[in-house]
C-alpha positions in Angstrom: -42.6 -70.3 -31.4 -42.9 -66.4 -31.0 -42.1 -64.9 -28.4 -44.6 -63.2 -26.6 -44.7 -59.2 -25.4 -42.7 -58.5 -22.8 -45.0 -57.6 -19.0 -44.0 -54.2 -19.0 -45.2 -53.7 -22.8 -49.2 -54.5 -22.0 -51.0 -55.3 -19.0 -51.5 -59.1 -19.9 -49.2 -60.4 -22.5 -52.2 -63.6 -23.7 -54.8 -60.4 -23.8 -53.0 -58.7 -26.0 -52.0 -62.1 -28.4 -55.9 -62.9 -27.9 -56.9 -60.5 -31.6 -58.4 -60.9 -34.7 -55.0 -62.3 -35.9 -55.0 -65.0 -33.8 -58.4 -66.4 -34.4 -57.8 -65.8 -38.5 -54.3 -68.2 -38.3 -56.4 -70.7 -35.7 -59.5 -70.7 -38.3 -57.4 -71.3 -41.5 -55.3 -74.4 -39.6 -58.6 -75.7 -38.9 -60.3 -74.8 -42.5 -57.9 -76.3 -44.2 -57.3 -79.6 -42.6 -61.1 -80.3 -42.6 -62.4 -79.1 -46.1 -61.9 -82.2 -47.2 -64.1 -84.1 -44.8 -66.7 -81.6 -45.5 -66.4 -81.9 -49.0 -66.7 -85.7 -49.2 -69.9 -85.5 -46.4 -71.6 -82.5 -48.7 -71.1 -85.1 -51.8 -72.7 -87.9 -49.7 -75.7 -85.6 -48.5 -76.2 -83.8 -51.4 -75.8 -86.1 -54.3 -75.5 -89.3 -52.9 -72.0 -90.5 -53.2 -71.4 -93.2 -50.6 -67.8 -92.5 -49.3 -65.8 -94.3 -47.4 -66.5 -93.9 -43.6 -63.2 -94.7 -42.3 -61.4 -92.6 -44.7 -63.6 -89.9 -43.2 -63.4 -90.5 -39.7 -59.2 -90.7 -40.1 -59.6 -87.4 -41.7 -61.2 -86.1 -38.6 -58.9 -87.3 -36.4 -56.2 -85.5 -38.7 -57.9 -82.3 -38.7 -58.6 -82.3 -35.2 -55.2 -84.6 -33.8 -53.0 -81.8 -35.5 -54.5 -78.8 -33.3 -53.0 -79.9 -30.2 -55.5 -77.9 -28.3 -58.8 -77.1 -27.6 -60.9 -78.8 -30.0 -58.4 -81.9 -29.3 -59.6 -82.0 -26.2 -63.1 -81.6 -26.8 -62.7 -84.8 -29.8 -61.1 -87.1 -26.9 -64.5 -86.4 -24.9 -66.4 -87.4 -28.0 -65.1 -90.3 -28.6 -65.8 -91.6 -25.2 -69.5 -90.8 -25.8 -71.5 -93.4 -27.1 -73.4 -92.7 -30.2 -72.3 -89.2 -30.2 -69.9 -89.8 -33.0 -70.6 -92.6 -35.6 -68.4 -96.1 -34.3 -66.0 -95.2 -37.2 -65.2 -91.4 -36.0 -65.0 -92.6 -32.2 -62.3 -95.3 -32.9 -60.4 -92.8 -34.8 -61.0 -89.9 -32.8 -59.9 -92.2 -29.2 -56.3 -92.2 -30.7 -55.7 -88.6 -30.1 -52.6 -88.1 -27.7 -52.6 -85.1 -25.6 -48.9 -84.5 -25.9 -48.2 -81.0 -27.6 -44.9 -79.7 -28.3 -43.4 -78.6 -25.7 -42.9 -74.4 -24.5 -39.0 -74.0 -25.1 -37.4 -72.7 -22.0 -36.5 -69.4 -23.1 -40.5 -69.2 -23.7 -41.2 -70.6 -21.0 -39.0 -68.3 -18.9 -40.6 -65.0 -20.3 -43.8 -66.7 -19.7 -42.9 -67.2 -16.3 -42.2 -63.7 -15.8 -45.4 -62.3 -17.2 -46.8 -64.5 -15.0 -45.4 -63.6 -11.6 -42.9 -60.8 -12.1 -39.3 -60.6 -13.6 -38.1 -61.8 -10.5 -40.0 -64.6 -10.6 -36.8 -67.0 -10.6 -36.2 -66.2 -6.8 -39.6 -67.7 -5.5 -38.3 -70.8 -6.1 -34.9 -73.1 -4.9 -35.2 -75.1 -8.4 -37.5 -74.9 -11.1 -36.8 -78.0 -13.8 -36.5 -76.5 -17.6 -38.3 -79.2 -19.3 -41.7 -79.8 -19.0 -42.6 -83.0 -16.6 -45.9 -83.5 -18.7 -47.4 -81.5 -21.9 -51.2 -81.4 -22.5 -53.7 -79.7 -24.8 -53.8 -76.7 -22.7 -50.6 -76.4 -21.1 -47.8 -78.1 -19.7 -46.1 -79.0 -16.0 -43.2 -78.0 -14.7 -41.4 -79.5 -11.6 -40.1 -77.2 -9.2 -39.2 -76.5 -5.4 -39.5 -73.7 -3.2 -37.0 -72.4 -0.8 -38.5 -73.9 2.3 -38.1 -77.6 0.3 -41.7 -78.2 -0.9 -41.9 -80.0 -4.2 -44.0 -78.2 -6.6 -46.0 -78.9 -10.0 -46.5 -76.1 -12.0 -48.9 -76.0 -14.8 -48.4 -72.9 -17.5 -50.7 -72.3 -19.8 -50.0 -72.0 -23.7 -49.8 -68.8 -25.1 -53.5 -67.6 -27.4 -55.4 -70.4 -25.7 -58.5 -68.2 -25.3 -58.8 -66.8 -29.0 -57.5 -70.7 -29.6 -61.0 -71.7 -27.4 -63.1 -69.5 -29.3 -61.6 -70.8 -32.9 -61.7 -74.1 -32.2 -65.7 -73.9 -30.9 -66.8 -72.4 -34.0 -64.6 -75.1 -35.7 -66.6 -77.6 -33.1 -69.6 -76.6 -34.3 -69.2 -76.4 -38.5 -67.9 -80.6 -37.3 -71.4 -80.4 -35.5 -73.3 -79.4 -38.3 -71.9 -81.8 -40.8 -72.5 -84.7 -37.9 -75.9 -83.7 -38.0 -76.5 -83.9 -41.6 -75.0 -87.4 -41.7 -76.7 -88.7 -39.0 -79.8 -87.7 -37.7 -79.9 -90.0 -34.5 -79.0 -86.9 -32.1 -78.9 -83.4 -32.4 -75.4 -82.6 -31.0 -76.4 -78.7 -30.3 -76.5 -79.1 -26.6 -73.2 -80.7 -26.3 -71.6 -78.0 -27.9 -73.5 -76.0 -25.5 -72.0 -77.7 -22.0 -68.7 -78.6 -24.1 -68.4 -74.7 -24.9 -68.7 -73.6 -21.1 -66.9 -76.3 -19.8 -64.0 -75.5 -22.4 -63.8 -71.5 -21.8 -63.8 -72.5 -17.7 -60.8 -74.8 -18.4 -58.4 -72.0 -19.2 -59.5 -70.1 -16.3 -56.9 -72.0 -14.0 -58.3 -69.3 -10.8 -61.2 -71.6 -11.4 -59.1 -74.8 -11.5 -57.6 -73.8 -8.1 -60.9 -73.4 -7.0 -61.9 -77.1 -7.9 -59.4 -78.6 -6.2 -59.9 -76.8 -2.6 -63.5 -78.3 -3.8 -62.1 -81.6 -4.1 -60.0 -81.5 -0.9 -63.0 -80.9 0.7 -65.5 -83.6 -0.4 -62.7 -86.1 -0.4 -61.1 -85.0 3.2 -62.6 -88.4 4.7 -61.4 -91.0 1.8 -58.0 -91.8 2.7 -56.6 -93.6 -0.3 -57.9 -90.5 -2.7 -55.0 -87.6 -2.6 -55.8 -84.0 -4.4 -53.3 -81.5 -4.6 -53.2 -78.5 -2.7 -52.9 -75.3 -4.8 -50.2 -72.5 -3.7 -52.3 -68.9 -4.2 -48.8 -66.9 -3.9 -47.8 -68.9 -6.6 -50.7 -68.9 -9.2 -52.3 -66.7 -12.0 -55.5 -66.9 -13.9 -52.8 -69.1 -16.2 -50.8 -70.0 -14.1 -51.7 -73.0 -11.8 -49.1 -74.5 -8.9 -50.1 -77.1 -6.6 -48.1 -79.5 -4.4 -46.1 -82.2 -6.8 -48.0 -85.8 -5.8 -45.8 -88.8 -6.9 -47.6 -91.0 -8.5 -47.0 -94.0 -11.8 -49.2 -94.3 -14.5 -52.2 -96.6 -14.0 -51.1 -98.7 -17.4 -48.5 -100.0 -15.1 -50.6 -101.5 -12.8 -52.9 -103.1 -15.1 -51.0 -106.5 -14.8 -50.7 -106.6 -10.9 -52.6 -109.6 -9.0 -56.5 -109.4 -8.8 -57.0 -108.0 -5.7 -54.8 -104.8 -6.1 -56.4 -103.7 -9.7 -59.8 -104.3 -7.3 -58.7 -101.9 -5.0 -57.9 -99.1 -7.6 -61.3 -99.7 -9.1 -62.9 -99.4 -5.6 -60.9 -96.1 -5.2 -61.8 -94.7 -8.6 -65.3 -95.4 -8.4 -66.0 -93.3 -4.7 -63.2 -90.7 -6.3 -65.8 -89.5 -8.8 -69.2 -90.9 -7.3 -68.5 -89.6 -3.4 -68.5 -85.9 -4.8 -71.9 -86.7 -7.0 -73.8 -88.2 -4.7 -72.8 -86.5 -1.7 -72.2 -82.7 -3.0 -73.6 -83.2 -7.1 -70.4 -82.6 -8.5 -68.9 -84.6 -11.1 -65.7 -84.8 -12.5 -66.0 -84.7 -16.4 -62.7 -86.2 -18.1 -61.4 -89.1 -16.2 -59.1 -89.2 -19.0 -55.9 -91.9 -17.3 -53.5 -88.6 -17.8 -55.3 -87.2 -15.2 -54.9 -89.4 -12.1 -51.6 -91.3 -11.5 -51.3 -94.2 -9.0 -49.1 -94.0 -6.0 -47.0 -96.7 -4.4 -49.8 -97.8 -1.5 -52.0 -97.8 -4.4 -53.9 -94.9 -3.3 -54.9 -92.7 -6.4 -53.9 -89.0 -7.4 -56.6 -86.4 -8.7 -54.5 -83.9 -10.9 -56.7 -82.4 -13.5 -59.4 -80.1 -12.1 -60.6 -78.1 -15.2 -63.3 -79.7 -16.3 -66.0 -79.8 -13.4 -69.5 -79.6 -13.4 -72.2 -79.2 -10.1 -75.4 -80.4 -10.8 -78.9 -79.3 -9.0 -80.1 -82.5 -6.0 -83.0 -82.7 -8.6 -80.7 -84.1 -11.1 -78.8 -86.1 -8.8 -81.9 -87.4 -7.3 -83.2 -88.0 -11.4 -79.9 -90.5 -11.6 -81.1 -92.6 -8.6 -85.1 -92.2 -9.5 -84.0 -94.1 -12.4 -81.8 -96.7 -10.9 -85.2 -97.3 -8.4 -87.0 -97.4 -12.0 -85.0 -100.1 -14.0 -84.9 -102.2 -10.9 -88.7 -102.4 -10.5 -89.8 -101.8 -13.4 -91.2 -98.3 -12.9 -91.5 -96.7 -16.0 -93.5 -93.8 -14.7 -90.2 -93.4 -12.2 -88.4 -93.7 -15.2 -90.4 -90.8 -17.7 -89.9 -88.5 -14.2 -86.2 -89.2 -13.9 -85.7 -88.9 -17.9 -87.4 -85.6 -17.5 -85.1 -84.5 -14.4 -82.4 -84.7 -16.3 -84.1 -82.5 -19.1 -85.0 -84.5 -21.5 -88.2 -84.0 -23.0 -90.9 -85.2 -25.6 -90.5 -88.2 -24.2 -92.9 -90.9 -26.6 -92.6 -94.5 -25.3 -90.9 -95.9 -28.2 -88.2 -93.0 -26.9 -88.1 -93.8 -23.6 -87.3 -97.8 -24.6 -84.6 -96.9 -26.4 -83.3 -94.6 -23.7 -83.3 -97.3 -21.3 -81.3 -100.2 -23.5 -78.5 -97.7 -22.8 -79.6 -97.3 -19.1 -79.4 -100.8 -18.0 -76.3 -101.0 -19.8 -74.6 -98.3 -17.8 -76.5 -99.7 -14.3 -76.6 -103.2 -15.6 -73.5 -104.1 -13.0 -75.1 -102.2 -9.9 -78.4 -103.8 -10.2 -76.4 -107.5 -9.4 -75.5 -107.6 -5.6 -72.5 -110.1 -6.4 -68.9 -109.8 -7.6 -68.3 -109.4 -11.2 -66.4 -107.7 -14.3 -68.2 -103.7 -15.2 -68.9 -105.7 -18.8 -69.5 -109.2 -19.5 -70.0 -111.1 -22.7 -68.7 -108.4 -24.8 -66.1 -108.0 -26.8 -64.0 -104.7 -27.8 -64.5 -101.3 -26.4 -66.8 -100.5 -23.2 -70.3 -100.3 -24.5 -69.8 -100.4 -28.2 -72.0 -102.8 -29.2 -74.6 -101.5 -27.2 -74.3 -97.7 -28.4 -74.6 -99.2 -31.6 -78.3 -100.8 -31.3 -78.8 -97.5 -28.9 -77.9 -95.3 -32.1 -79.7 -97.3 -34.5 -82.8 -97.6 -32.7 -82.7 -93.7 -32.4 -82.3 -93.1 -36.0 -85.7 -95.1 -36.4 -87.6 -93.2 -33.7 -86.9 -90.1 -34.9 -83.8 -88.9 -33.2 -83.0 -87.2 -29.6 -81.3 -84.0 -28.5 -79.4 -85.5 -25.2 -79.6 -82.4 -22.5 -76.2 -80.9 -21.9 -76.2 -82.0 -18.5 -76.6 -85.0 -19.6 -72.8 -84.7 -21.5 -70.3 -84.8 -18.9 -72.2 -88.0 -16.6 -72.4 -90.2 -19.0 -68.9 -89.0 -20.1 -67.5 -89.7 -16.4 -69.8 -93.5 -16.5 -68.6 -94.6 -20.2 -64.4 -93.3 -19.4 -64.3 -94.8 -15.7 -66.3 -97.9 -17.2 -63.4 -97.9 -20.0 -60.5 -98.1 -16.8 -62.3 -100.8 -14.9 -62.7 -102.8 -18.0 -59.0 -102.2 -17.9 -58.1 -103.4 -14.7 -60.3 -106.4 -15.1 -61.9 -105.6 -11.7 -64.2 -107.8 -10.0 -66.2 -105.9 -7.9 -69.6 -105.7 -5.9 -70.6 -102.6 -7.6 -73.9 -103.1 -6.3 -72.6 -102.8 -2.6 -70.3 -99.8 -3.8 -72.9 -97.7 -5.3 -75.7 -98.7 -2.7 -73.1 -97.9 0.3 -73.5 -94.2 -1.3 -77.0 -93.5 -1.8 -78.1 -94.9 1.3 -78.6 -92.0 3.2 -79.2 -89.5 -0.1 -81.5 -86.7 1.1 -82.0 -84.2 -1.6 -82.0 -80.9 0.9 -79.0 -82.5 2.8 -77.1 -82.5 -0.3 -78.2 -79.1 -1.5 -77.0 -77.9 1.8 -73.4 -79.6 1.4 -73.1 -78.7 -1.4 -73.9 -74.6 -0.6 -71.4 -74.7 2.5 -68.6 -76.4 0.4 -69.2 -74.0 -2.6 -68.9 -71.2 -0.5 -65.9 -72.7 1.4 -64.0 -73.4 -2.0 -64.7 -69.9 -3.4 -66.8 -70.5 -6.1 -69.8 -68.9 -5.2 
């Protein structure tokens, strides 16, 4: 890996890799591994040759699994989406791993220094050389400062933002070809939310601002820990926090009933207390981004990829709950519309809502059971397959962005509880929150505790 300038030789070291250069090399990695996906979809369009799907959807996951970076990130979301992706493309596309090669630590060292300063080495009593944890964006260091605190430090990889702004155009070429496959939905305002979300992820001054956020809306739940972030310590690429210990949930997944109950029941109010109380949701509850800790209280680690929605929205996701469980389909058009959808016919809005009582199916039953029952395989796959054929015969949809990063957050935490096996009142869970929802009280919260966190 090159090394990158030195701090003294331009005034930010990533500006100054972030050139025409960069993107050129990030385009033609991309180019070539996927010309020959687009080559076999052009033949299938164009003159009717009927390839073979899973070929194609393994050559995605090639061309996008090799990046290690942006666009790998963005291709996990996908394939957690129902009916974003064809079921062929999300099965490959879920086997991504987000472990990129590690930073060596002679890079990581000069990194370090343009970072915090060529003296950077005597902030801290111990700083581990290899990387705890390596991601698509960057990777974690352990460390300790002189007064004993144990430290995580997440350093970003070098050219991530000309590697953003490649990979996006890449994202939407994939786009493109989707849509000429498949015209069930119109992916344009996913790239859209995926594109800010994305460009906000490398912005770790950002990050640190989430997670003061998160401290604050989850002060009062007592098995939910977020780290605290060390300003003195931290860069716009730079992140460090307090080090939480914590296991991976896989290893839990075999413990007795009651204790994979009680992650569920910490999961669920982890991302759901912050949306219905403030209207913020946490948009990749990827399991690399929480770890479990020995009292089985939960870890937030990841706070990148946030979004705050308006109390109208917020108030358009229980509208429709009210909907589905009296039949309301006026309630329902309104809420639809809340959320941005629009030319809403009925035969669209019955389509809409066989994926609605899907995803609310097991709050709408005050009594114990499983978040899926009588089906087999992934969360919601059958169902997003009826959903996406039904919408190729209605004409299509183009889902509103803000619509991306909820249903993300129901489909991905519906994946973990399906997981744990959990058998839970989720009826009683999700009722317990929107008792008391007031659409000014929440704008209100959530004013004061944007303010507080620094991010308005």
């Amino acid at each position: 890996m090159p090394d990158l300038p030195r701090a003294s030789d331009v005034s930010d070291p990533l500006d100054a890799a972030d050139t025409l250069g960069g993107r050129v090399k990030r385009y033609a990695r991309v180019a070539t591994a996927g010309g020959g996906l687009a080559a076999r979809l052009a033949g299938e369009k164009v003159f009717g040759i009927r390839g073979d799907n899973s070929r194609m959807a393994s050559d995605l996951r090639v061309a996008l699994g090799g990046l290690k970076g942006p666009l790998m990130k963005v291709a996990q979301i996908l394939s957690t989406i129902p009916d974003v992706l064809p079921p062929g493309y999300a099965e490959e596309l879920s086997q991504l791993q987000s472990n990129a090669p590690q930073m060596g630590w002679p890079f990581v060292r000069r990194r370090m220094a343009a970072e915090l300063g060529p003296d950077w080495q005597s902030r801290f009593a111990h700083f581990d050389h290899d990387a705890a944890a390596a991601a698509s964006l960057g990777q974690v260091h352990r460390a300790r400062t002189p007064d004993g605190r144990d430290l995580a430090c997440k350093l970003q990889y070098p050219d991530m933002a000309s590697a953003v702004e490649a990979d996006l155009k890449q994202l939407k070429l994939i786009f493109s070809l989707y849509r000429s496959y498949d015209t069930a939905l119109d992916p344009s305002n996913a790239h859209a939310e995926l594109s800010e979300r994305l460009r906000e992820e490398v912005d770790y001054t950002r990050e640190a601002a989430n997670m003061r956020l998160y401290r604050l809306m989850l002060e009062k739940e007592t098995e939910i820990h977020v780290p605290e972030p060390d300003t003195a310590l931290s860069t716009r690429r730079l992140l460090t926090m307090d080090w939480l210990d914590g296991e991976p949930l896989v290893r839990f997944v075999e413990q007795h009933q009651e204790a994979r109950n009680r992650l569920a029941h910490t999961m669920f109010r982890a991302w759901y207390v912050p949306f219905y109380d403030y209207g913020v949701i946490h948009g990749d509850p990827h399991p690399g981004n929480y770890t479990v800790r020995a009292d089985l209280g939960v870890n937030l680690l990841d706070f990148g990829c946030i979004r705050v929605f308006p109390a109208s929205f917020v108030g358009g996701v229980i509208d429709l709950y009210n909907a589905l469980q009296n039949d309301d389909p006026d309630l329902a058009v309104s809420a639809y519309e809340s959320w941005g959808f629009s030319n809403l016919s009925r035969d669209l809005i019955d389509v809409l809502n066989l994926w609605a009582r899907f995803v609310y199916g097991p709050l709408l039953e005050d009594r114990k059971r499983l978040i899926q029952e009588g089906e087999g395989g992934g969360y919601g796959r059958s169902v997003a397959e009826k959903v996406h054929a039904e919408l190729r015969r209605v004409g299509g949809v183009a889902p509103p962005r803000e619509f991306v990063l909820v249903d993300r957050a129901a489909v991905g935490l519906g994946s973990v509880f399906l997981r744990l096996k959990a058998e839970i009142n989720w009826y009683q869970l999700f009722h317990d929150l929107i008792r008391d929802f007031d659409r000014d009280a929440m704008r209100n919260r959530q004013a004061r505790a944007l303010a507080q966190a620094g991010l308005v």
